[in-house]
PyMOL Python script that loads the backbone (N, CA, C, O; Angstrom):
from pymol import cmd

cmd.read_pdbstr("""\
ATOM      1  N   UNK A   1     -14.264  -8.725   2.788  1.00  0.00           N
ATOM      2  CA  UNK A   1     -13.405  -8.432   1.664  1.00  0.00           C
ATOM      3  C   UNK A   1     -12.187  -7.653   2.163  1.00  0.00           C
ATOM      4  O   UNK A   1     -12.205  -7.059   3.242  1.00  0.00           O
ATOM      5  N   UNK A   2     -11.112  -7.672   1.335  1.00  0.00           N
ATOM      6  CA  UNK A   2      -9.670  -7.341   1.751  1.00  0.00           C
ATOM      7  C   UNK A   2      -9.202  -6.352   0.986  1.00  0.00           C
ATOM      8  O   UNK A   2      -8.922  -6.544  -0.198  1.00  0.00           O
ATOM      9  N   UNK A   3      -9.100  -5.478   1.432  1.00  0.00           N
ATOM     10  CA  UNK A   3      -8.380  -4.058   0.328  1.00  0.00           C
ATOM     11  C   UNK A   3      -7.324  -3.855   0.865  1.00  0.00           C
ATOM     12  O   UNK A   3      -7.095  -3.933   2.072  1.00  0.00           O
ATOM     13  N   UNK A   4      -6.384  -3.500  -0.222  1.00  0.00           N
ATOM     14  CA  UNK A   4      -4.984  -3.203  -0.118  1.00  0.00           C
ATOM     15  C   UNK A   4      -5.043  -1.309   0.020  1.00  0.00           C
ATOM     16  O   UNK A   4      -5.713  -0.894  -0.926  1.00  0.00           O
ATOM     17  N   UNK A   5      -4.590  -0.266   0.815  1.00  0.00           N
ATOM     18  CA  UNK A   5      -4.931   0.741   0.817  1.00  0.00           C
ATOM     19  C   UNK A   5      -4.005   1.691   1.243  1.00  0.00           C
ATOM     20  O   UNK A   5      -3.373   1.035   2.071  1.00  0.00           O
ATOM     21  N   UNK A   6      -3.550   2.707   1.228  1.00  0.00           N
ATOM     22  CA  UNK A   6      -2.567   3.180   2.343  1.00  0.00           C
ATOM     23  C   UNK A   6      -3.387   4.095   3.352  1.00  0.00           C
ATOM     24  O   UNK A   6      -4.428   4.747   3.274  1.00  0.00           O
ATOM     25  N   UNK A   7      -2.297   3.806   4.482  1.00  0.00           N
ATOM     26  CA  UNK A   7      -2.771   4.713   6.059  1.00  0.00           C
ATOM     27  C   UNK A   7      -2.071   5.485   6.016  1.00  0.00           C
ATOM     28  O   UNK A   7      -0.891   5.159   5.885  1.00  0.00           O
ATOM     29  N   UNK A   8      -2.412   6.864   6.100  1.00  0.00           N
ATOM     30  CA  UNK A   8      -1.483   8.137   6.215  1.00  0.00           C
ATOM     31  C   UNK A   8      -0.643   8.212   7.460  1.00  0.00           C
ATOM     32  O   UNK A   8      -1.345   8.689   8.352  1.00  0.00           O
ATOM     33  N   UNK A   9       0.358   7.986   7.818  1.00  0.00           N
ATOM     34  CA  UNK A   9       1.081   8.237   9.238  1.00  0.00           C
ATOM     35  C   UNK A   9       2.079   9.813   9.031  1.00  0.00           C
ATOM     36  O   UNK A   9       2.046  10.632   8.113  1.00  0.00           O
ATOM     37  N   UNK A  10       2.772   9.787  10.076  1.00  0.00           N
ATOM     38  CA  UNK A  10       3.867  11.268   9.976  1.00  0.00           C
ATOM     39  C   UNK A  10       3.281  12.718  10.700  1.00  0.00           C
ATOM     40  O   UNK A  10       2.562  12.816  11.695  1.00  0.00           O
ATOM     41  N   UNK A  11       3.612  13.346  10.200  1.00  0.00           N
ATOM     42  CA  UNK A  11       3.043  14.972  10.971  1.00  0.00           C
ATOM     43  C   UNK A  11       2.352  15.792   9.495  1.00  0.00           C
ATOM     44  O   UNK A  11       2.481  15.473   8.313  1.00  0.00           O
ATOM     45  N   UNK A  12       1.423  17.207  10.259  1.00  0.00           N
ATOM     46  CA  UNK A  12       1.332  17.846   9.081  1.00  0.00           C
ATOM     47  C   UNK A  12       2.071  18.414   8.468  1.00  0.00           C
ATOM     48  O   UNK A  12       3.051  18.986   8.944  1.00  0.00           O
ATOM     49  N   UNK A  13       1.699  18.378   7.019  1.00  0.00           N
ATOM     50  CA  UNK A  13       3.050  18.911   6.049  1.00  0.00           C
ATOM     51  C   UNK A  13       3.714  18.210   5.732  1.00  0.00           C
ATOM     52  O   UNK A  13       4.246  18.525   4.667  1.00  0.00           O
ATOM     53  N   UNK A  14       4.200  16.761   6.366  1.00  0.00           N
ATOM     54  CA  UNK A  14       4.968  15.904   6.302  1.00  0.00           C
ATOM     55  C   UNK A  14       4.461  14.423   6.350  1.00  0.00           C
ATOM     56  O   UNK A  14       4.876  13.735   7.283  1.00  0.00           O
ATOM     57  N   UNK A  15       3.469  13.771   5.295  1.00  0.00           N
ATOM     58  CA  UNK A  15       2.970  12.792   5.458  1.00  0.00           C
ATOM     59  C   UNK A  15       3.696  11.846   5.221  1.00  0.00           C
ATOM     60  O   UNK A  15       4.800  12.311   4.936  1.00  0.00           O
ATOM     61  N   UNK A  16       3.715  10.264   5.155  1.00  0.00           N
ATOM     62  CA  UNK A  16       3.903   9.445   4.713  1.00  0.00           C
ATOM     63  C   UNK A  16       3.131   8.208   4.690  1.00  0.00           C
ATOM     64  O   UNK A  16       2.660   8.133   5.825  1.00  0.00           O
ATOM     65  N   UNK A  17       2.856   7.487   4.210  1.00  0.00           N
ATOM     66  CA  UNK A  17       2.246   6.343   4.135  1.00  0.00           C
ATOM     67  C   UNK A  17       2.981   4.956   4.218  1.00  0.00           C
ATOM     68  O   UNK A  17       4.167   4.782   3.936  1.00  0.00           O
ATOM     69  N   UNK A  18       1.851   3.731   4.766  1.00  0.00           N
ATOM     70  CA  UNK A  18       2.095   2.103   4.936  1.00  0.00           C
ATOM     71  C   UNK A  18       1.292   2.050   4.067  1.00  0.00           C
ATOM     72  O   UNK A  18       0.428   2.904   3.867  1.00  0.00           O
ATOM     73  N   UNK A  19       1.470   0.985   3.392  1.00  0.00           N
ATOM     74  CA  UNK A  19       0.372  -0.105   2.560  1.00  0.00           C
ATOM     75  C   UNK A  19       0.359  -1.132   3.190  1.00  0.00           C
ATOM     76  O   UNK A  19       1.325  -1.868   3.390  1.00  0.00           O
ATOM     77  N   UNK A  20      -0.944  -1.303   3.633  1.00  0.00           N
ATOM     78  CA  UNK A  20      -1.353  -2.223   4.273  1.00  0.00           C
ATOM     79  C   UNK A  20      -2.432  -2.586   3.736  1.00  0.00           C
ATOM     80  O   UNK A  20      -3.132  -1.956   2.943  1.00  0.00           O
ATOM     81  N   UNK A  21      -2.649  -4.080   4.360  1.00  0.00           N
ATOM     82  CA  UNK A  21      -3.933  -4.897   4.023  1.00  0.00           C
ATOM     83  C   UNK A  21      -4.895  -4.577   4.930  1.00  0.00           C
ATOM     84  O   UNK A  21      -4.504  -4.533   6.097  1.00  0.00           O
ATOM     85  N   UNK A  22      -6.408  -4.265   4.661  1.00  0.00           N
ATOM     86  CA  UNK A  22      -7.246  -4.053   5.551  1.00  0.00           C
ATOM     87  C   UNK A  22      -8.591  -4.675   5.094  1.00  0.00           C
ATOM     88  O   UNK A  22      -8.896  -5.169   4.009  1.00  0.00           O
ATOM     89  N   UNK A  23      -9.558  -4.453   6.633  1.00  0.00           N
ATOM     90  CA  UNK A  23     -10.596  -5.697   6.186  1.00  0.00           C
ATOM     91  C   UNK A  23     -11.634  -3.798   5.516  1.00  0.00           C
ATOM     92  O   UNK A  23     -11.570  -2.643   5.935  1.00  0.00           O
ATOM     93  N   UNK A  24     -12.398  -4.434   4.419  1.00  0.00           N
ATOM     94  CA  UNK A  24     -13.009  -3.287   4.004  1.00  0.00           C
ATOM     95  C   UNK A  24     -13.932  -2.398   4.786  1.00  0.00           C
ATOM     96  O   UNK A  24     -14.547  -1.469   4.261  1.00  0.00           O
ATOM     97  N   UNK A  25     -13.996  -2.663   5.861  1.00  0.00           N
ATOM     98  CA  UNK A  25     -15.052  -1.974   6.428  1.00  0.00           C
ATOM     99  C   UNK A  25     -13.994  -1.305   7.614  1.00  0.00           C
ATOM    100  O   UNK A  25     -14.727  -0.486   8.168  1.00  0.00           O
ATOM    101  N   UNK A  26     -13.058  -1.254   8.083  1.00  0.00           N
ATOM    102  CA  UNK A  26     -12.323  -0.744   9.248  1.00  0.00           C
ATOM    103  C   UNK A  26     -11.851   1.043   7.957  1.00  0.00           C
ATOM    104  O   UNK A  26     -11.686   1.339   6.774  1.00  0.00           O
ATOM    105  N   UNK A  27     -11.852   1.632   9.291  1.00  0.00           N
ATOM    106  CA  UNK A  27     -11.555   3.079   8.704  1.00  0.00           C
ATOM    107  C   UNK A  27     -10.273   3.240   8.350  1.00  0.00           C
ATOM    108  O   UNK A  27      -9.435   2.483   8.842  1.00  0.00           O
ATOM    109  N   UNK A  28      -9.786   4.516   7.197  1.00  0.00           N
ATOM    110  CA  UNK A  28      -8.306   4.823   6.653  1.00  0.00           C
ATOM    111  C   UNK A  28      -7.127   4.797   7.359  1.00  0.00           C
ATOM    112  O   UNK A  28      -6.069   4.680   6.742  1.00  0.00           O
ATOM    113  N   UNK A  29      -7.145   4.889   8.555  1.00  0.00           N
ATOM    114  CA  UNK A  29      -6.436   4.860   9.788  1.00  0.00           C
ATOM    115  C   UNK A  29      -6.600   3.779  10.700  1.00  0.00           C
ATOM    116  O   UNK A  29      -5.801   3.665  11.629  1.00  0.00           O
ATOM    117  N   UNK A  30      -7.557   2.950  10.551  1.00  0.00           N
ATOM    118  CA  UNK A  30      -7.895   2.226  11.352  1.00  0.00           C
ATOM    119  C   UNK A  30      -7.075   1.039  11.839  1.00  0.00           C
ATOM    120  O   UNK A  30      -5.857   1.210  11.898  1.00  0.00           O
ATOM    121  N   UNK A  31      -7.673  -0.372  12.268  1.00  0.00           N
ATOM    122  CA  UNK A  31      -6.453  -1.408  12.531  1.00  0.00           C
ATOM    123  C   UNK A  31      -6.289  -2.188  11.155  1.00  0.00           C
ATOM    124  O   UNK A  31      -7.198  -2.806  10.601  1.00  0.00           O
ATOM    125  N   UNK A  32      -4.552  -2.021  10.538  1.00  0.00           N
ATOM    126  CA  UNK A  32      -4.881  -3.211   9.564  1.00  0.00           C
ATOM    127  C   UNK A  32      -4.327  -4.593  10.239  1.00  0.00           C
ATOM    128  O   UNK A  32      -3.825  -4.786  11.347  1.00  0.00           O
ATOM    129  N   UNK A  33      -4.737  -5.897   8.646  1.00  0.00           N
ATOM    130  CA  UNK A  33      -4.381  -7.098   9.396  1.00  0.00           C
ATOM    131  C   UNK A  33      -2.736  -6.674   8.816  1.00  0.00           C
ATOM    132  O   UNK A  33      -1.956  -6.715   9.767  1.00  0.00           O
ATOM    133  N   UNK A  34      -2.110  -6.322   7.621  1.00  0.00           N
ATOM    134  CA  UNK A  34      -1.326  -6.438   7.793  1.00  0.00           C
ATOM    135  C   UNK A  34      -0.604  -5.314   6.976  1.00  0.00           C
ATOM    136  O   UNK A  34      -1.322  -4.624   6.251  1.00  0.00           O
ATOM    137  N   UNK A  35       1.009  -5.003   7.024  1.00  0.00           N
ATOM    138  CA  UNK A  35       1.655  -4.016   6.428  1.00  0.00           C
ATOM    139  C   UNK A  35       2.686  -4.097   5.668  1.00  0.00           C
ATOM    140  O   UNK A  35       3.706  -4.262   6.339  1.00  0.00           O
ATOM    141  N   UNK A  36       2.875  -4.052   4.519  1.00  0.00           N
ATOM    142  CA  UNK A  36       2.961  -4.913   3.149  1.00  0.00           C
ATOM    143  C   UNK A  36       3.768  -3.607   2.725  1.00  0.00           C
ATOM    144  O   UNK A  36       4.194  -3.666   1.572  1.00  0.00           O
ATOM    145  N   UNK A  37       4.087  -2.354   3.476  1.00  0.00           N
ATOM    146  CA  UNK A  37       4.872  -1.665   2.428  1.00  0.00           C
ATOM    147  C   UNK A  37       4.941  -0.187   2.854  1.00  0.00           C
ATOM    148  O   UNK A  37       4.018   0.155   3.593  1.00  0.00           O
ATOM    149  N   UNK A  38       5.770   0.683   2.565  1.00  0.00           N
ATOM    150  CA  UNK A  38       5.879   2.164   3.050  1.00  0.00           C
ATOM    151  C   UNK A  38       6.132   3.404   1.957  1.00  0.00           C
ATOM    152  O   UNK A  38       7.340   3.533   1.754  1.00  0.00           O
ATOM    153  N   UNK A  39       5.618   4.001   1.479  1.00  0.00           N
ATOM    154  CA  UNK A  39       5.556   5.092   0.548  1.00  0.00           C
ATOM    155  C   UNK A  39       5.943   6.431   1.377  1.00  0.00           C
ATOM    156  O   UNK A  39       5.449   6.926   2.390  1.00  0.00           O
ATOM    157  N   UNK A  40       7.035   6.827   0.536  1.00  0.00           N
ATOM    158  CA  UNK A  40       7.359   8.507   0.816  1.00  0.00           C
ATOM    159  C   UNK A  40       7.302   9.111  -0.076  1.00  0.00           C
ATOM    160  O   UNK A  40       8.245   8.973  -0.856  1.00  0.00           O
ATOM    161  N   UNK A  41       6.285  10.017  -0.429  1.00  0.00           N
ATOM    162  CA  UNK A  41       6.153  10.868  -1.485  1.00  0.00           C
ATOM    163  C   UNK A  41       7.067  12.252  -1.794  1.00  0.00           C
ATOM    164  O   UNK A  41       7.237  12.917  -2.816  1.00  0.00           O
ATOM    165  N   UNK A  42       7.695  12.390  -0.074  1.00  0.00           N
ATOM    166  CA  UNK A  42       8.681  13.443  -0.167  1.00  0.00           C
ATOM    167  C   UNK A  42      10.085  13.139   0.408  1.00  0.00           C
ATOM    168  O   UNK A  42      10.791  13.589   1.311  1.00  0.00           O
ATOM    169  N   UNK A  43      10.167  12.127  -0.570  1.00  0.00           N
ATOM    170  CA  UNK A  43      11.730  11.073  -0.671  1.00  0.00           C
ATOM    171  C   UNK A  43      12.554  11.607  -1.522  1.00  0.00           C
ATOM    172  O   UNK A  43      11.908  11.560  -2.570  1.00  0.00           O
ATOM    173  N   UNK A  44      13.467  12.041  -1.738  1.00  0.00           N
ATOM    174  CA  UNK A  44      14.293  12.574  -3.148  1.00  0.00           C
ATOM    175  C   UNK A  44      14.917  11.513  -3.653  1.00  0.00           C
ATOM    176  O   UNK A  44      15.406  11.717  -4.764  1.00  0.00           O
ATOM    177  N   UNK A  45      15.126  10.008  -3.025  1.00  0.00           N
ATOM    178  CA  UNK A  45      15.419   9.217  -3.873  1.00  0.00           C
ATOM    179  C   UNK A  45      14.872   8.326  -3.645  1.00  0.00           C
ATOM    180  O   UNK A  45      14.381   7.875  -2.610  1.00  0.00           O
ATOM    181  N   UNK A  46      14.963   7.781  -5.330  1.00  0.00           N
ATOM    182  CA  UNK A  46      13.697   7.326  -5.575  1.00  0.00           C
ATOM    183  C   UNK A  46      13.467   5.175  -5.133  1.00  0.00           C
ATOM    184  O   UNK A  46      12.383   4.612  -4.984  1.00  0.00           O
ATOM    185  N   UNK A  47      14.569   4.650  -5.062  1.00  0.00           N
ATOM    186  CA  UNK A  47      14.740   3.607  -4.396  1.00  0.00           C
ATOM    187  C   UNK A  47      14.004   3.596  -2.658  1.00  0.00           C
ATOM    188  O   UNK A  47      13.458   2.617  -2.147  1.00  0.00           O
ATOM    189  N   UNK A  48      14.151   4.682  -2.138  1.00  0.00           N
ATOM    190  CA  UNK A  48      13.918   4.638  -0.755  1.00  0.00           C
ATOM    191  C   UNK A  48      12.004   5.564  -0.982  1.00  0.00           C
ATOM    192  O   UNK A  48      11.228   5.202  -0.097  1.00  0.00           O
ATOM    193  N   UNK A  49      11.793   5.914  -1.336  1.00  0.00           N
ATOM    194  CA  UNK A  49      10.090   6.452  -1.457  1.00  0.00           C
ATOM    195  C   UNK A  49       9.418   5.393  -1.833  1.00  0.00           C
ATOM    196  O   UNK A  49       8.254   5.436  -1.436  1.00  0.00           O
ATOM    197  N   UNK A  50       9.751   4.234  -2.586  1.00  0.00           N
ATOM    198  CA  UNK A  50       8.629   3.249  -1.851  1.00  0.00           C
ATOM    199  C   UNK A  50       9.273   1.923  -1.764  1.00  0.00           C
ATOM    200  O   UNK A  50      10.011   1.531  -2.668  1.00  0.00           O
ATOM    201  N   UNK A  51       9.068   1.335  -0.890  1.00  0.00           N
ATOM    202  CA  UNK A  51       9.759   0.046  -0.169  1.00  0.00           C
ATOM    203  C   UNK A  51       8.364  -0.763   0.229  1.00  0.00           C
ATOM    204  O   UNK A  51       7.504  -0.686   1.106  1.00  0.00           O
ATOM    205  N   UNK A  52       8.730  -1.817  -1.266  1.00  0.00           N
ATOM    206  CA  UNK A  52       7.342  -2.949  -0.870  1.00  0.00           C
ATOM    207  C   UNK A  52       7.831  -4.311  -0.555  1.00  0.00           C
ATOM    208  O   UNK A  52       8.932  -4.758  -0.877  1.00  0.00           O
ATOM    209  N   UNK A  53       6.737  -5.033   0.225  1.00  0.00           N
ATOM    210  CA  UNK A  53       6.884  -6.592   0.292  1.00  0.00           C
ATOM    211  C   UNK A  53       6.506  -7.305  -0.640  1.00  0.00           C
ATOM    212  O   UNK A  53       5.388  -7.787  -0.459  1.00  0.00           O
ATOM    213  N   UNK A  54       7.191  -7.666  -1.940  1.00  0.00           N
ATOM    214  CA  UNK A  54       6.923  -8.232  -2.949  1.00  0.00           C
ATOM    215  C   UNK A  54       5.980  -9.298  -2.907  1.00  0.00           C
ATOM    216  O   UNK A  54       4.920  -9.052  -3.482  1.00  0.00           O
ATOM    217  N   UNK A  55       6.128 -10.793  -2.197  1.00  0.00           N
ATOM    218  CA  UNK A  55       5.713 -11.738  -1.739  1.00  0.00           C
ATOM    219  C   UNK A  55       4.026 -11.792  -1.397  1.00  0.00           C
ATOM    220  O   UNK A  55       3.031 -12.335  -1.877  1.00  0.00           O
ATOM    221  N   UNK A  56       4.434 -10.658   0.015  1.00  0.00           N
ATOM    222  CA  UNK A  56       3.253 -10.676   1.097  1.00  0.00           C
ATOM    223  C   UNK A  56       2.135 -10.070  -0.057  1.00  0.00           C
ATOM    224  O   UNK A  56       0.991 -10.505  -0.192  1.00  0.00           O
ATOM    225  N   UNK A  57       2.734  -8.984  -0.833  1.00  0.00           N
ATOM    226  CA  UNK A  57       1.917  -8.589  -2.088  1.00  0.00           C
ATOM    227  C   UNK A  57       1.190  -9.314  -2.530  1.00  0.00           C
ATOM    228  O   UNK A  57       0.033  -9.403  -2.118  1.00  0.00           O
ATOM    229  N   UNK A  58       1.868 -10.326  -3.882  1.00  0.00           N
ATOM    230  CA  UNK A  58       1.026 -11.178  -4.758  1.00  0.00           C
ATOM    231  C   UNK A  58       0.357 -11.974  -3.461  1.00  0.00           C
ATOM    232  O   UNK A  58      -0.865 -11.954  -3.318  1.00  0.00           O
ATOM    233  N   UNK A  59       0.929 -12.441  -2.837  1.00  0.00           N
ATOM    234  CA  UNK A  59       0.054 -13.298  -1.749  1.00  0.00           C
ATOM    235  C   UNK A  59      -1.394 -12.557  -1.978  1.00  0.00           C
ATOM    236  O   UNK A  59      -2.185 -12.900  -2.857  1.00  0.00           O
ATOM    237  N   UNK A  60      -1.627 -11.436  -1.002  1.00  0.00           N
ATOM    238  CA  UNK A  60      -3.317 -10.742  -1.055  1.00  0.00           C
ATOM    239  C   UNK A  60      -4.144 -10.518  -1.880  1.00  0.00           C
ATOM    240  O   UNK A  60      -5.375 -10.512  -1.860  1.00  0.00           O
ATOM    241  N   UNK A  61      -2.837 -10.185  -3.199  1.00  0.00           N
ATOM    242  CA  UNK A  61      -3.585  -9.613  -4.578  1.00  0.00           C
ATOM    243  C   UNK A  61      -4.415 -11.490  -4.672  1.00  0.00           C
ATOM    244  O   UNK A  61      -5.642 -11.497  -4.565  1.00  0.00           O
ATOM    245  N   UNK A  62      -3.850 -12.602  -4.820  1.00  0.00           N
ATOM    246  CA  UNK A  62      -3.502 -14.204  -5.343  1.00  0.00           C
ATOM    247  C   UNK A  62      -5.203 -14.597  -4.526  1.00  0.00           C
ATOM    248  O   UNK A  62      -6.012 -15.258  -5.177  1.00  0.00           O
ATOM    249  N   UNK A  63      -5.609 -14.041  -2.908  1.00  0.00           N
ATOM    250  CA  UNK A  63      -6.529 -14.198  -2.276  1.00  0.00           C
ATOM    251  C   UNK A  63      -7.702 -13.554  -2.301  1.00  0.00           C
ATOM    252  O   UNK A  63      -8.700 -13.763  -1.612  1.00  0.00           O
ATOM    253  N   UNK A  64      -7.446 -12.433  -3.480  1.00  0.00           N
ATOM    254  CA  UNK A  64      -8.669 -12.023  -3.775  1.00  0.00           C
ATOM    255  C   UNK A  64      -8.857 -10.799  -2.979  1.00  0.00           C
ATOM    256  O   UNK A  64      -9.998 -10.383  -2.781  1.00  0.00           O
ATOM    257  N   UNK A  65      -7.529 -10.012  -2.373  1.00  0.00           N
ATOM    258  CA  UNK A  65      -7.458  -8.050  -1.872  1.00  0.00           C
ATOM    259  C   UNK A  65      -7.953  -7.161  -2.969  1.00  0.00           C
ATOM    260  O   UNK A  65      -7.839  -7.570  -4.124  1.00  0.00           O
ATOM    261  N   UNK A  66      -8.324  -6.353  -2.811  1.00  0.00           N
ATOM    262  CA  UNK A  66      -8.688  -5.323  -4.054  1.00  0.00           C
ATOM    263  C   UNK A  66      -7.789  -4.786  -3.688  1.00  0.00           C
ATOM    264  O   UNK A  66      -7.492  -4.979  -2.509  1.00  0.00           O
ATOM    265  N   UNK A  67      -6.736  -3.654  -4.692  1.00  0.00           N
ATOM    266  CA  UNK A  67      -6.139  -2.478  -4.305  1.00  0.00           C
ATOM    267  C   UNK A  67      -6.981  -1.191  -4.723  1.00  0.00           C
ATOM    268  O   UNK A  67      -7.616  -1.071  -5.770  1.00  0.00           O
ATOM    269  N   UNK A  68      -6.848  -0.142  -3.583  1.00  0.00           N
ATOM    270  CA  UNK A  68      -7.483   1.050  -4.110  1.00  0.00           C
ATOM    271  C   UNK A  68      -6.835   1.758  -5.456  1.00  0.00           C
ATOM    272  O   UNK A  68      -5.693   1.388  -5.729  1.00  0.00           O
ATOM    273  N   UNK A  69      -7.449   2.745  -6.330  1.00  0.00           N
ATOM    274  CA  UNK A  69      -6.947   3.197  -7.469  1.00  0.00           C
ATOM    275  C   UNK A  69      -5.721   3.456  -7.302  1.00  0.00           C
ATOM    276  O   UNK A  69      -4.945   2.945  -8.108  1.00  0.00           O
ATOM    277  N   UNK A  70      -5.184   4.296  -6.247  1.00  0.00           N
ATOM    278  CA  UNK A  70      -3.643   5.062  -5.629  1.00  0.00           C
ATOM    279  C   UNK A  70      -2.556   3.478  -5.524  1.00  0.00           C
ATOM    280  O   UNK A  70      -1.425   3.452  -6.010  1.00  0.00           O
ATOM    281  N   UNK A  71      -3.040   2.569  -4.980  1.00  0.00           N
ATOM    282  CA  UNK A  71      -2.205   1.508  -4.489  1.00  0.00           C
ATOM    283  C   UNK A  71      -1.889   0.797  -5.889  1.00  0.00           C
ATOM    284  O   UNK A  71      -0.800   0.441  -6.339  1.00  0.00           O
ATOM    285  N   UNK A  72      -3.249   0.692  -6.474  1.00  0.00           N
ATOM    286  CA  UNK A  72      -2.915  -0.111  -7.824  1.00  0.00           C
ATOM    287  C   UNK A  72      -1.908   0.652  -9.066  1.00  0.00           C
ATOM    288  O   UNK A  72      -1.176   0.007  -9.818  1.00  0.00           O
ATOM    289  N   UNK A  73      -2.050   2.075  -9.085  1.00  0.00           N
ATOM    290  CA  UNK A  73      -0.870   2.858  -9.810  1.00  0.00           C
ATOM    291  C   UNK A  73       0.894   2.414  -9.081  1.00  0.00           C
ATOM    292  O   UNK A  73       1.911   1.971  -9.615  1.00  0.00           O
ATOM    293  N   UNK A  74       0.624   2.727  -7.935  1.00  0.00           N
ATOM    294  CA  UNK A  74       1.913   2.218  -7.240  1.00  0.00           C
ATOM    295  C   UNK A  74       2.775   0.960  -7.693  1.00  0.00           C
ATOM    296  O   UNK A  74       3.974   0.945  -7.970  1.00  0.00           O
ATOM    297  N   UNK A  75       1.591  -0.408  -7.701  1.00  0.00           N
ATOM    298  CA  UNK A  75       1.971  -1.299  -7.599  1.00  0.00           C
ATOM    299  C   UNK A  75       2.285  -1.914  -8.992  1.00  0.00           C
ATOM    300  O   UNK A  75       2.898  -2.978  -9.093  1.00  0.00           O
ATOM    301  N   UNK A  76       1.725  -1.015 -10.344  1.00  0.00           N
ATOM    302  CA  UNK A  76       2.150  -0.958 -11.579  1.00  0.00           C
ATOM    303  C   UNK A  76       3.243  -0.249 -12.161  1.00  0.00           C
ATOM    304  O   UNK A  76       3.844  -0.484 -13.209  1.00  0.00           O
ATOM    305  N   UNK A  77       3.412   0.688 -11.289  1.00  0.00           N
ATOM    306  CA  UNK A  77       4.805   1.482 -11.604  1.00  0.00           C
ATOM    307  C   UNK A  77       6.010   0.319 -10.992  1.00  0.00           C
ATOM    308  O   UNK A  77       7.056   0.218 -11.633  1.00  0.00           O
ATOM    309  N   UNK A  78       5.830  -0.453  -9.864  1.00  0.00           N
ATOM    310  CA  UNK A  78       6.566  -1.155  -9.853  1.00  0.00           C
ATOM    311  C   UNK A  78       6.516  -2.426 -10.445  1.00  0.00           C
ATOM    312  O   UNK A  78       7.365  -3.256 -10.120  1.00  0.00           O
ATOM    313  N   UNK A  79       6.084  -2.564 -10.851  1.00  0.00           N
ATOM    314  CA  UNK A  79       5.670  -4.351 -11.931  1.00  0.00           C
ATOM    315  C   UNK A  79       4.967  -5.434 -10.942  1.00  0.00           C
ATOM    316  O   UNK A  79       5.359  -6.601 -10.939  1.00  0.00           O
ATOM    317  N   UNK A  80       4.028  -5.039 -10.196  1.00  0.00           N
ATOM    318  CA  UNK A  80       3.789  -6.308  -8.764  1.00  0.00           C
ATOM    319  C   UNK A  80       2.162  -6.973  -9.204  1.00  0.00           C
ATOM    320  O   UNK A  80       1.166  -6.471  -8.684  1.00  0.00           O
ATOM    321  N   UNK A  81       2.061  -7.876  -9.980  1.00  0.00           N
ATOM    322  CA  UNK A  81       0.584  -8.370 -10.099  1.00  0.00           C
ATOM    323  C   UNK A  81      -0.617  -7.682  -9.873  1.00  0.00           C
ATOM    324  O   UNK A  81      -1.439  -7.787  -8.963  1.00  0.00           O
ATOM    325  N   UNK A  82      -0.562  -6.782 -11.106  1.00  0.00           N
ATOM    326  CA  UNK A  82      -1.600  -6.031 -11.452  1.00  0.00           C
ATOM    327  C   UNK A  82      -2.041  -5.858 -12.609  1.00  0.00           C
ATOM    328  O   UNK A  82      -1.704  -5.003 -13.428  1.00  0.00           O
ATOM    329  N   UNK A  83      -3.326  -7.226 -12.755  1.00  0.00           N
ATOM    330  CA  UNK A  83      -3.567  -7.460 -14.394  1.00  0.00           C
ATOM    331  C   UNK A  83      -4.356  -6.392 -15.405  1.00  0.00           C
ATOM    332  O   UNK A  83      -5.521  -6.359 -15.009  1.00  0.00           O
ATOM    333  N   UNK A  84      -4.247  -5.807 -16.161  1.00  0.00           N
ATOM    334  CA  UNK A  84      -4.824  -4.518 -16.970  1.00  0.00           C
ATOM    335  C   UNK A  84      -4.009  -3.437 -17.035  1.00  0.00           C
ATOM    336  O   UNK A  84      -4.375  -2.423 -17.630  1.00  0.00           O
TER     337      UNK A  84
END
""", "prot")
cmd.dss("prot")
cmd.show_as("cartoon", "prot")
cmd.util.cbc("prot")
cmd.orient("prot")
């Protein structure tokens, strides 16, 4: 199974995150298959704090990816195929 999830990258104090596709069993950090997107939570504007791959998106969601709770808020604040 395929979860959509983010990997924390950056320094402490200063995180940032990828959204990436991963196989469910590889760890939060671990290898994903792929990277679908970048979140900055300490972005002051708001165009550049999250930068997604629209496409590669519905693609995973379309194949049956789960997104975690965090990814699926994300991906509803931006309007990206997330039914409910």
């Amino acid at each position: 199974m395929v979860k959509l999830r983010l990997k924390r990258m950056g320094r402490k104090n200063r995180a940032f995150f990828r959204l990436c596709a991963f196989d469910a069993r590889e760890e939060r950090d671990g290898r994903s298959i792929e990277q679908l997107g970048t979140y900055d939570p300490m972005q002051k504007d708001e165009e550049k704090k999250v930068v997604l791959k629209r496409e590669r998106i519905e693609y995973w969601l379309s194949v049956g990816a789960q997104p975690t709770e965090t990814v699926a808020s994300i991906l509803k604040k931006n309007k990206i195929g997330i039914k409910s």
